[in-house]
C-alpha positions as CSV (number, residue, x, y, z in Angstrom):
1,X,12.7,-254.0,-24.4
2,X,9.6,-255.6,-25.5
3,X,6.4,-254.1,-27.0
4,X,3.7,-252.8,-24.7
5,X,2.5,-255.8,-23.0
6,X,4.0,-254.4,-19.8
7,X,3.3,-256.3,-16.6
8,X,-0.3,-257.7,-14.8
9,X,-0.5,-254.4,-13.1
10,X,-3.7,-252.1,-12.5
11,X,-4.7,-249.9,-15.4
12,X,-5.9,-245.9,-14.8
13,X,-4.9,-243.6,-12.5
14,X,-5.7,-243.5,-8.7
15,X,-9.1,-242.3,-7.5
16,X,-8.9,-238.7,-7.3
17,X,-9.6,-239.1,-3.6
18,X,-6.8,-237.7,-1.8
19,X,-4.2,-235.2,-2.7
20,X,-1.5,-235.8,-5.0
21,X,0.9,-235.9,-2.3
22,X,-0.6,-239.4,-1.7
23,X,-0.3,-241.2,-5.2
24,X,2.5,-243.1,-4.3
25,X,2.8,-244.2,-7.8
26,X,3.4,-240.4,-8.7
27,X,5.7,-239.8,-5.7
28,X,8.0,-243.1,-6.6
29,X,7.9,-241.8,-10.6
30,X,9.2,-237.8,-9.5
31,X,11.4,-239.1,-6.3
32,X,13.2,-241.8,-9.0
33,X,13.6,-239.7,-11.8
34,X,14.7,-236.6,-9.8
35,X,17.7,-238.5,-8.1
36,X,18.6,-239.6,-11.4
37,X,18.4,-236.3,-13.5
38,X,20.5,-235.0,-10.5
39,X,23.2,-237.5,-11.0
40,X,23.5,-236.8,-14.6
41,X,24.2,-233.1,-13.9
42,X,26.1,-234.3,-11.7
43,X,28.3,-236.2,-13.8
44,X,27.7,-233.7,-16.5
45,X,29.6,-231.0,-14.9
46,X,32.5,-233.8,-13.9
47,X,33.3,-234.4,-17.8
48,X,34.5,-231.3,-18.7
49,X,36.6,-231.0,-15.2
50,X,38.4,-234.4,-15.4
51,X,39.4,-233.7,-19.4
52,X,40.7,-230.4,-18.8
53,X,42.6,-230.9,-15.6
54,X,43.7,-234.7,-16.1
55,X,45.7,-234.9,-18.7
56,X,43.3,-233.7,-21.2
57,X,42.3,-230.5,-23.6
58,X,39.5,-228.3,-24.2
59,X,39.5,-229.8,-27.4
60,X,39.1,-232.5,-25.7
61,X,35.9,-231.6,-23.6
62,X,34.5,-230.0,-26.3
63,X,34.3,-233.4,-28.3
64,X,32.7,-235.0,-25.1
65,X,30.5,-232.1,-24.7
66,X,29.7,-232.7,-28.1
67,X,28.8,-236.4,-27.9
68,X,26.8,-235.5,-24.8
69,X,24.7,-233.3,-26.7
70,X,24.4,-235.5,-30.1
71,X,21.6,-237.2,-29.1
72,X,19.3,-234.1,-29.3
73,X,19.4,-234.1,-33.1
74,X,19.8,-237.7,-33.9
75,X,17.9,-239.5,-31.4
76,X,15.4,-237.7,-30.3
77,X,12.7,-238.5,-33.2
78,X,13.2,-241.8,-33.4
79,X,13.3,-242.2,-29.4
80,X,10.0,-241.0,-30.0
81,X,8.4,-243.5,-32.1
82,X,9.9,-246.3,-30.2
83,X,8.1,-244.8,-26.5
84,X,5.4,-244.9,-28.4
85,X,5.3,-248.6,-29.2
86,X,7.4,-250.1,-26.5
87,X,6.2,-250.6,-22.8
88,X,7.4,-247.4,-20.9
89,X,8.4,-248.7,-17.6
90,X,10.5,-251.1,-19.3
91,X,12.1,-248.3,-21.7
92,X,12.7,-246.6,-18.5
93,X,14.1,-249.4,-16.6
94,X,16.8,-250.2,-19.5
95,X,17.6,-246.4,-20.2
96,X,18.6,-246.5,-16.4
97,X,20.7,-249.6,-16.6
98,X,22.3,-248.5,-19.9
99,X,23.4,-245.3,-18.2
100,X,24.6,-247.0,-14.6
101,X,26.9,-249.4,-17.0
102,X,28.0,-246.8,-18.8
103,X,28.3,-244.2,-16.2
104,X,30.4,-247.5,-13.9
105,X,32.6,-247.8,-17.0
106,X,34.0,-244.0,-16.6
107,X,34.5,-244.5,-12.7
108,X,36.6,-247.7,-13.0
109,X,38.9,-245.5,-15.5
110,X,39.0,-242.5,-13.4
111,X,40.0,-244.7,-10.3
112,X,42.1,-247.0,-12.3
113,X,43.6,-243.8,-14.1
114,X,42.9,-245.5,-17.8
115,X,41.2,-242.4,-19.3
116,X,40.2,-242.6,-23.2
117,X,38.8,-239.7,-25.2
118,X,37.0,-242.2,-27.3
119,X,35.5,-244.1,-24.0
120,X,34.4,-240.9,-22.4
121,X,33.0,-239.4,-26.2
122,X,30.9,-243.5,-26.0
123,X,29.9,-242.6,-22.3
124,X,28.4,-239.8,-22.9
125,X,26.6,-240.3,-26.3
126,X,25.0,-243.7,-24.0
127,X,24.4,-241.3,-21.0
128,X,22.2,-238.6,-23.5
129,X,20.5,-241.0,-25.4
130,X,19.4,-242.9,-22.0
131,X,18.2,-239.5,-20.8
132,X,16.3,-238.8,-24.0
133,X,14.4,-241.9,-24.1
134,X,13.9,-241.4,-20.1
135,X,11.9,-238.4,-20.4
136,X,10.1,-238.8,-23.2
137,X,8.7,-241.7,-21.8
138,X,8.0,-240.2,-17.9
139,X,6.4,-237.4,-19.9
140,X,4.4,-239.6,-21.5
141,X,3.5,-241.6,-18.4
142,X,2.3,-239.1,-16.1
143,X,-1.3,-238.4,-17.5
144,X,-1.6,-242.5,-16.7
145,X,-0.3,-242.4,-13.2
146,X,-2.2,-239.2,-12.0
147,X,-5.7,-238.4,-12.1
148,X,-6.4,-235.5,-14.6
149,X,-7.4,-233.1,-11.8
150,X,-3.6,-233.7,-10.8
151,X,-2.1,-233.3,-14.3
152,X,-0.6,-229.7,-13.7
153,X,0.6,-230.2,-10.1
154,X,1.9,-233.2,-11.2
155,X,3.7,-231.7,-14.2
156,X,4.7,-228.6,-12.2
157,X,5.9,-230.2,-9.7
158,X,8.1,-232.1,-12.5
159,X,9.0,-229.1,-13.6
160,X,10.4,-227.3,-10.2
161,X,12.4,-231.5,-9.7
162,X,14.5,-230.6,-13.1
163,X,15.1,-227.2,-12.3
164,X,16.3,-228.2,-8.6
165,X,18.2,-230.7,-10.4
166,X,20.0,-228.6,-12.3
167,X,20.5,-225.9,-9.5
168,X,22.4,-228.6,-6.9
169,X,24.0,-230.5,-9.9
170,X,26.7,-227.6,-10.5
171,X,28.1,-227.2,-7.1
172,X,27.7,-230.7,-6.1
173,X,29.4,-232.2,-8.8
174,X,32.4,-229.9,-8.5
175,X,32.7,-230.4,-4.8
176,X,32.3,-234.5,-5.3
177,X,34.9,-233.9,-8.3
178,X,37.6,-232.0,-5.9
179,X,36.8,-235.0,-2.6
180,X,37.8,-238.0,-5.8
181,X,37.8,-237.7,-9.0
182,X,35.4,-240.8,-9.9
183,X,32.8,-239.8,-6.8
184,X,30.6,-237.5,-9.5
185,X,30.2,-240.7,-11.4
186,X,29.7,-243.3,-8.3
187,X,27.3,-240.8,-7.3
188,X,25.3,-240.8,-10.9
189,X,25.5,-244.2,-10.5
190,X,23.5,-244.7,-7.4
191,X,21.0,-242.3,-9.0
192,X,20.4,-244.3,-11.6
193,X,20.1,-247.3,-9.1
194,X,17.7,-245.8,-7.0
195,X,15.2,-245.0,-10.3
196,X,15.3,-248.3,-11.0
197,X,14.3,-249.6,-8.1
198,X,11.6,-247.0,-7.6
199,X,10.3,-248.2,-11.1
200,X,10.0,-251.4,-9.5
201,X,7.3,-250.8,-7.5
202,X,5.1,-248.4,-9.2
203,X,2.1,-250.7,-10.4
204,X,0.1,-248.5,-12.2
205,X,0.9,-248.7,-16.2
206,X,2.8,-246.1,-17.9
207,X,0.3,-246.2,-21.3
208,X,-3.5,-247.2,-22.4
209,X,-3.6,-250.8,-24.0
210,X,-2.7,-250.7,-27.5
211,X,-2.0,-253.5,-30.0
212,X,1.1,-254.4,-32.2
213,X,1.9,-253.3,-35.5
214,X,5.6,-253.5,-37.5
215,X,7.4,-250.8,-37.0
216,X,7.4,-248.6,-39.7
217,X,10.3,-245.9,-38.6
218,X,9.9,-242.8,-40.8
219,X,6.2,-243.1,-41.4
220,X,6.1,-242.7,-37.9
221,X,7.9,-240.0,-37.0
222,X,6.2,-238.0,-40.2
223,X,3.3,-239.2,-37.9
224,X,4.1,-237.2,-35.2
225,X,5.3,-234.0,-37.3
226,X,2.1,-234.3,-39.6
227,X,-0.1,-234.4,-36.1
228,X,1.8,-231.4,-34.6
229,X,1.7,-229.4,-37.2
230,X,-2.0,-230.0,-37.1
231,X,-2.3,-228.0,-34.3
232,X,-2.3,-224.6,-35.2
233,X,-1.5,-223.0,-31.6
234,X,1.3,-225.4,-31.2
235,X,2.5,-224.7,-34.5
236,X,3.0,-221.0,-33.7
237,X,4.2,-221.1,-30.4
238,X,7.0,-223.8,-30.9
239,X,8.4,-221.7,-33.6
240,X,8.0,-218.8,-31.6
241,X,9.6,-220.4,-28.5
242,X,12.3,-221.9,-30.9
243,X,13.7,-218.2,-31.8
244,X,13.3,-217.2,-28.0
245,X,15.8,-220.6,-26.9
246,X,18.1,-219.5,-29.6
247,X,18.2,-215.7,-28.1
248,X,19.0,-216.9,-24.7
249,X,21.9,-218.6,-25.6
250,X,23.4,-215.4,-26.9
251,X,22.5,-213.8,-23.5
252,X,24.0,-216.3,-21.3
253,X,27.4,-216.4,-23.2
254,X,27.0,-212.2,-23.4
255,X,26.5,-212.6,-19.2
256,X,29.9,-214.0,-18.7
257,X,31.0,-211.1,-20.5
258,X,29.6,-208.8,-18.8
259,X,30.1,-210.1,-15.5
260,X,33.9,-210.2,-16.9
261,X,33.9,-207.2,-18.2
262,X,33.3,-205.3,-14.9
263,X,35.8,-207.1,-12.9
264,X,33.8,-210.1,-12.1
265,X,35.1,-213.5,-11.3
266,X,33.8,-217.2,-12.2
267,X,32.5,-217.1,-8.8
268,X,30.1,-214.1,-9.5
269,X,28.2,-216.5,-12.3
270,X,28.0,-219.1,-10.0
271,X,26.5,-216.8,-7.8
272,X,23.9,-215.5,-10.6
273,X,23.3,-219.2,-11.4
274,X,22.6,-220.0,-8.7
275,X,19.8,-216.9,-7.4
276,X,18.4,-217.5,-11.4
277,X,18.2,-220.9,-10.5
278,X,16.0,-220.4,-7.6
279,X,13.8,-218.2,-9.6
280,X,13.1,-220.7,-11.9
281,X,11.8,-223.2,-9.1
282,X,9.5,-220.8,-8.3
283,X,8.2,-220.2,-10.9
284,X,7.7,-224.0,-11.7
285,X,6.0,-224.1,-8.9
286,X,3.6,-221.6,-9.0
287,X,3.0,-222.9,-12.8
288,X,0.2,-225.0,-12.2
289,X,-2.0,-221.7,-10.7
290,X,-1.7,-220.1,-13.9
291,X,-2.5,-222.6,-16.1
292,X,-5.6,-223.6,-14.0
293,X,-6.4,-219.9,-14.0
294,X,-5.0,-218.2,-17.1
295,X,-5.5,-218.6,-21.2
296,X,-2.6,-220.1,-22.9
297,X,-2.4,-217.5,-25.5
298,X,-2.2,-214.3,-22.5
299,X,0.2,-216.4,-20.5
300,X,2.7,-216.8,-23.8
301,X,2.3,-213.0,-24.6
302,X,2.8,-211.9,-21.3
303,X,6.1,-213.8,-20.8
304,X,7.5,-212.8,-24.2
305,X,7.1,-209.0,-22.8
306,X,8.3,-209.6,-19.7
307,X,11.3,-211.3,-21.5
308,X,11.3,-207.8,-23.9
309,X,11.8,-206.1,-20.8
310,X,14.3,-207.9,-18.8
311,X,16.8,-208.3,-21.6
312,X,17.8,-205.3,-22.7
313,X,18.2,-204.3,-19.1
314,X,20.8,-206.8,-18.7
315,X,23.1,-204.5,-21.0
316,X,22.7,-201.7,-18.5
317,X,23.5,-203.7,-15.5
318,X,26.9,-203.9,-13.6
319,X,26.7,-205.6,-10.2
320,X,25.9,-208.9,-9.5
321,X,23.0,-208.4,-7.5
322,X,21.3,-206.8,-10.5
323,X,22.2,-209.3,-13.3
324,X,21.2,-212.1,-10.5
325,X,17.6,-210.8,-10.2
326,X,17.2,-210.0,-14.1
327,X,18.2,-213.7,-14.8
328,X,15.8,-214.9,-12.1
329,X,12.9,-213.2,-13.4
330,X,13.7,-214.7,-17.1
331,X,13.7,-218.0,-15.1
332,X,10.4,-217.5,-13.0
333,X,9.0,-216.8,-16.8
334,X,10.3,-219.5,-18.6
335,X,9.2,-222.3,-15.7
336,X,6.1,-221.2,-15.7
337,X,5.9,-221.2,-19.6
338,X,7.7,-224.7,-19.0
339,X,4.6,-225.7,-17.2
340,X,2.1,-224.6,-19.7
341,X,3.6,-226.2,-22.3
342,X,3.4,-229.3,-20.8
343,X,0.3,-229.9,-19.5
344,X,-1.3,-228.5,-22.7
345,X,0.7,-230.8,-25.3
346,X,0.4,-233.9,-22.7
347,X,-3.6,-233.2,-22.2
348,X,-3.8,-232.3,-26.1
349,X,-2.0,-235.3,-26.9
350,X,-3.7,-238.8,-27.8
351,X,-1.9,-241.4,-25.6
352,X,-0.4,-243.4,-28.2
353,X,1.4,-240.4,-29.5
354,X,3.1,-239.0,-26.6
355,X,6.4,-240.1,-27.4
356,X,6.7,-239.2,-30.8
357,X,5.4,-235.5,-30.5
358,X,7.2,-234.8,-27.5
359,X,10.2,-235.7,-29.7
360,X,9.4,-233.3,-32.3
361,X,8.5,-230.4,-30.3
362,X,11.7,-230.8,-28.8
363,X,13.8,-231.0,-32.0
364,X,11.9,-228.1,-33.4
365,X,12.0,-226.3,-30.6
366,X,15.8,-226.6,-29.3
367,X,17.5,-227.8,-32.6
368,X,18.3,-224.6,-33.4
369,X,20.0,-223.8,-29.9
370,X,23.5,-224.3,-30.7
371,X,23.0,-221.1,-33.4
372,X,22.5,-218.8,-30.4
373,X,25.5,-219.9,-29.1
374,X,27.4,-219.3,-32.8
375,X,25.7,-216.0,-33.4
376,X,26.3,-214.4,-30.0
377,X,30.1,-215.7,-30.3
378,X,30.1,-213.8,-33.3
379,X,28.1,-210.3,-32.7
380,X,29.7,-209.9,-29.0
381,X,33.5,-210.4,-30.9
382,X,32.5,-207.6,-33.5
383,X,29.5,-205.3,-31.2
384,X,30.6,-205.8,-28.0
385,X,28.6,-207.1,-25.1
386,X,26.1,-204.0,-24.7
387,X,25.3,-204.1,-28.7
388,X,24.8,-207.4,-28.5
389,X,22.6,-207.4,-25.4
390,X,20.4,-204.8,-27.1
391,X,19.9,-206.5,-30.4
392,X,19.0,-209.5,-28.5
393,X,16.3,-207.0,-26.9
394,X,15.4,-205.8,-30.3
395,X,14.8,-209.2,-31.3
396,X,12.6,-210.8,-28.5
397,X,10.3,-207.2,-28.9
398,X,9.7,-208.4,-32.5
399,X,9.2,-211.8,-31.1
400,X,6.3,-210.4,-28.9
401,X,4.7,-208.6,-31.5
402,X,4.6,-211.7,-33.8
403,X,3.2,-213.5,-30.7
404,X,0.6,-210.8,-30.4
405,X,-0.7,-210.8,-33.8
406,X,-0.5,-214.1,-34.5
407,X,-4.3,-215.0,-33.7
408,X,-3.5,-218.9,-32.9
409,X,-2.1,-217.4,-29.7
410,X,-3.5,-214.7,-29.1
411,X,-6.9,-216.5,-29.3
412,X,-5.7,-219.8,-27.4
413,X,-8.0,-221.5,-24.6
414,X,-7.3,-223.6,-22.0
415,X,-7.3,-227.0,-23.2
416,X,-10.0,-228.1,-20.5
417,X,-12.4,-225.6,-21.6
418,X,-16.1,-227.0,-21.4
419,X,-16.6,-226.6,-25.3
420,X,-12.9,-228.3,-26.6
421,X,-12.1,-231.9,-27.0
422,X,-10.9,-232.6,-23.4
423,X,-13.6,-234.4,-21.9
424,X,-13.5,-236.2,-18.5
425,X,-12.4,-239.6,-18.7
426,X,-15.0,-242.2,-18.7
427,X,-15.7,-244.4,-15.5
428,X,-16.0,-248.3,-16.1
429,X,-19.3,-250.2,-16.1
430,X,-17.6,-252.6,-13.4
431,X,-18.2,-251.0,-10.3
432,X,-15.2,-250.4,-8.0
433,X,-12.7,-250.2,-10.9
434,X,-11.0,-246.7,-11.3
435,X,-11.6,-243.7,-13.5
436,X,-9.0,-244.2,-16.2
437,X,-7.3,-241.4,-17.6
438,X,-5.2,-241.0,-20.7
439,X,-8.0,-241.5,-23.0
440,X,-9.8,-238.1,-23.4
441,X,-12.3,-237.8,-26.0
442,X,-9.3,-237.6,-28.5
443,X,-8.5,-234.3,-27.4
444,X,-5.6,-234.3,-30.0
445,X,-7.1,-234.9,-33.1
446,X,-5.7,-233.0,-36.1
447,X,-7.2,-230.2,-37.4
448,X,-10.2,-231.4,-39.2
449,X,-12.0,-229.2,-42.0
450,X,-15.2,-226.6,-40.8
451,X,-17.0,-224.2,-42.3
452,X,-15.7,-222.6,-45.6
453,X,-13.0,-225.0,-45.9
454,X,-10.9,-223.2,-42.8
455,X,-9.4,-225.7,-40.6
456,X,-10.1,-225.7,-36.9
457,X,-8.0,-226.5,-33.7
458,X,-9.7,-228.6,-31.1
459,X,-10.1,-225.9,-28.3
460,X,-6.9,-223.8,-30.1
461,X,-4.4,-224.1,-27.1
462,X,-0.7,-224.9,-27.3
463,X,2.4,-225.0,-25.8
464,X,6.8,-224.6,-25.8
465,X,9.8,-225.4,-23.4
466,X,13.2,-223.6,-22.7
467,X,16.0,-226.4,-22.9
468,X,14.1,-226.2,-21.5
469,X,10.6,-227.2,-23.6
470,X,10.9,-230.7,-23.1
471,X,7.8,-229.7,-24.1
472,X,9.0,-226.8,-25.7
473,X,10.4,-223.8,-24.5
474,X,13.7,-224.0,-22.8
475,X,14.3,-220.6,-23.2
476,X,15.5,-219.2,-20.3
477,X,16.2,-221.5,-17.7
C-alpha cells in the first residue's frame, strides 16, 4: 500500500441529483463488500466445523476462534492510524487479496487433507485483520462516495448488508460445509474476488486530499483517543453502549440455556437466530427515518428501556416463539442504534480521522465483550439461568437511568442541526465540478473552551455500535 495519492480519479461525491439507488459508486462499494462480509461468515462458521469433526478438538477451535478474534484488541488502533494515512481503495484492495490468499491456503488443505492447527490459527488471525482494516476504511469512505443528503441511507442501508450477512452466513456455511468440506472457503474466496473487482471500478476517491507526514504510530492513535474523548456525547454513550455489549453476551450464552433447559434442541436457536436476525434488518433499515427525524440523546434512552424491558422477560419465557420475538425486538433496537451511531461519528468526524476514531470507539466499545461471556459463564453455573437473566435486567435498568441523567445524552442534537458545526459542503468556483463532501465545516473539532471555562460539544450529539458498534454499539445483534 502506498500513501494517499490514490489514482487520477474524480474527487467529491455525485450530484445529489438522483436517488441513491443510482450512485453506482455507492452501489459497487455495498454490493462488493456485502459479498465479502458474507463469505467471511461463511468461512467463519466452517472453522469451528472442520476442527471439531476432522480430526480436531474443541480445544482446538477454541484457539482458532481465538486467533480469529485477536485482531479486535491488537489491531484495531493501529489499523486505524494507517486508514488514515494510506489510500483507502488501495487498503481495501490488499485487505481483500490478503484474505483470498489466505482463505485459498485453508481450501488446498482441506481438499488435499493436510490440516494444521497452526495454519488454520495463521488463517484466521490474516482473515480478521483483513476484515478490520476493511471496514474501517469503507466506513471511512462512504461520506466521500455519497452526497451528505444520502449519508444515513447510505449508512443504513450498510447496516441492514452486515446484518443480512450475518443472518445467511450461518446456514449457508453449514450447508456448503456438509456438500465439501473446502466449498465454505472456495466460496469466501470468490467473495473476496468479487470486492476486488467491484473496487476496480469505483472512480470516485475514498478520502479528501491530504499531504504526507512520517508516521508517528502512538502519537497517533493518542490522536484519535484524545479527539474522542473530546466529545462529550460520544464519551458517555460509548461507555454506556460498552456495558450494554458486555450484558448481551451473558444473555445470549443464558438463551442456549434456556432454550436447553426446556427441552429445546440446537435447531430451536437456529430458529431464534434466525427470526432475531430478521428483526435486526429491519430495524437497520428503518434506521435512517429516525435519525433524520429523532434526537440522538431520546433515540439512545429509548432503546436502553426498551432493552430494560425485553430482558428480564427473557427469563420468564419458555417457547420458542416467545424467546424468538424478544430477541428480535433487542435486534430491531440495536440496528437502529447501529445506525445512529454511524452516521453521527462519520458526519462528526473530520475526514482525516475517520480511521483512527472508528478504531477506538470500537476497542472501547467491544473490548470488553469477552467479560460478558466470562461473567455469564460464571453467574448462570452458580444462579442459574432465571437469576442470571434477571440481574442482567437489573443491570441494563441501571444502565438507562445513567443514560437518563447523564445530560450529554439526554441533551444530544442531531448533528445536522442548523446551529452545530455540520455545515453543507462548499460548491467549487469552477462551474460544472461537483459538490464535494467530506469536508464539513470541521464538524468534529474537539471540545474547545466557552464561557466560564466549561467546555462545549459542537452540536452535543454522539453515537455506539453492538459488535455490533463498528461505530459503537454491537449490543444486541
Amino acid at each position: 500500500m502506498s500513501p494517499a495519492d490514490g489514482p487520477a480519479t474524480e474527487t467529491g461525491p455525485p450530484r445529489p441529483a438522483g436517488p441513491l439507488r443510482r450512485n453506482r459508486d455507492y452501489l459497487l462499494l455495498w454490493l462488493g463488500a456485502g459479498v465479502s462480509a458474507l463469505g467471511d461468515r461463511t468461512a467463519a462458521i466452517a472453522y469451528p466445523l472442520l476442527m471439531l469433526w476432522d480430526g480436531g478438538s474443541p480445544t482446538d477451535a477454541g484457539f482458532v476462534g481465538f486467533a480469529a478474534l485477536l485482531p479486535m484488541l491488537l489491531v484495531q488502533l493501529p489499523a486505524g492510524v494507517l486508514v488514515d494515512r494510506l489510500d483507502r481503495r488501495r487498503t481495501m484492495i490488499v485487505c481483500d487479496v490478503a484474505a483470498l490468499l489466505a482463505l485459498t491456503s485453508v481450501a488446498v488443505a482441506v481438499f488435499s487433507d493436510r490440516l494444521w492447527l497452526v495454519h488454520m490459527m495463521t488463517a484466521a488471525f490474516v482473515g480478521g485483520t483483513a476484515s478490520i482494516f476493511y471496514r474501517l476504511s469503507e466506513r471511512a469512505a462512504v461520506r466521500n462516495v455519497v452526497h451528505p443528503a444520502h449519508l444515513s441511507a447510505a449508512l443504513s442501508g450498510n447496516e441492514a448488508r452486515t446484518r443480512a450477512a450475518g443472518l445467511l452466513g450461518q446456514p449457508l456455511g453449514s450447508s456448503l460445509y456438509g456438500v465439501a468440506r473446502w466449498s465454505p472457503f472456495v466460496f469466501a474466496v470468490v467473495g473476496h474476488l468479487a470486492a476486488l473487482v467491484s473496487l476496480l471500478f469505483i472512480r470516485r476517491r475514498f478520502q479528501s486530499e491530504r499531504g504526507r507526514s512520517p508516521l508517528r504510530l502512538r502519537a497517533e492513535m493518542a490522536e484519535g483517543f484524545r479527539w474522542l474523548l473530546g466529545q462529550r456525547f460520544l464519551r458517555a454513550a460509548i461507555g454506556l453502549v460498552a456495558v450494554t455489549n458486555v450484558l448481551f453476551q451473558a444473555l445470549s450464552l443464558a438463551l442456549v440455556l434456556i432454550v436447553k433447559e426446556n427441552g429445546g434442541s440446537p435447531a430451536a436457536i437456529g430458529v431464534i437466530g434466525l427470526v432475531s436476525g430478521l428483526g435486526g434488518i429491519a430495524g437497520a433499515l428503518s434506521g435512517s427515518q429516525f435519525v433524520r427525524r429523532l434526537r440522538p440523546g431520546p433515540v439512545i434512552i429509548s432503546i436502553f428501556g426498551i432493552w430494560t424491558v425485553l430482558m428480564p422477560m427473557v427469563a420468564l419465557a419458555r417457547e420458542v416463539y416467545l424467546l424468538a420475538a424478544l430477541f428480535a425486538g433487542t435486534s430491531f433496537a440495536g440496528a437502529v442504534l447501529n445506525v445512529l451511531a454511524g452516521v453521527y461519528q462519520v458526519r462528526m468526524t473530520p475526514d482525516e480521522m475517520q480511521g483512527r476514531v472508528g478504531g477506538v470507539s470500537g476497542l472501547l466499545s467491544s473490548g470488553a465483550s469477552s467479560l460478558g461471556s466470562l461473567a455469564g459463564g460464571f453467574a448462570l453455573s452458580s444462579a442459574g439461568s432465571t437469576r442470571t437473566v434477571l440481574g442482567v435486567g437489573a443491570l441494563m435498568l441501571a444502565t438507562l437511568v445513567a443514560a437518563a441523567l447523564i445530560p450529554a445524552v439526554r441533551d444530544a442534537r442531531r448533528v445536522d442541526d442548523p446551529d452545530e458545526h455540520d455545515v453543507p459542503a462548499e460548491k467549487s468556483g469552477e462551474a460544472g465540478e461537483p459538490e464535494k463532501f467530506g469536508e464539513p465545516g470541521d464538524p468534529g473539532e474537539p471540545e474547545k473552551s466557552g464561557k466560564s471555562g466549561e467546555p462545549t460539544e459542537p452540536g452535543e450529539p454522539g453515537r455506539g455500535t453492538a459488535e455490533r458498534a463498528g461505530s459503537s454499539s454491537d449490543s444486541a445483534r
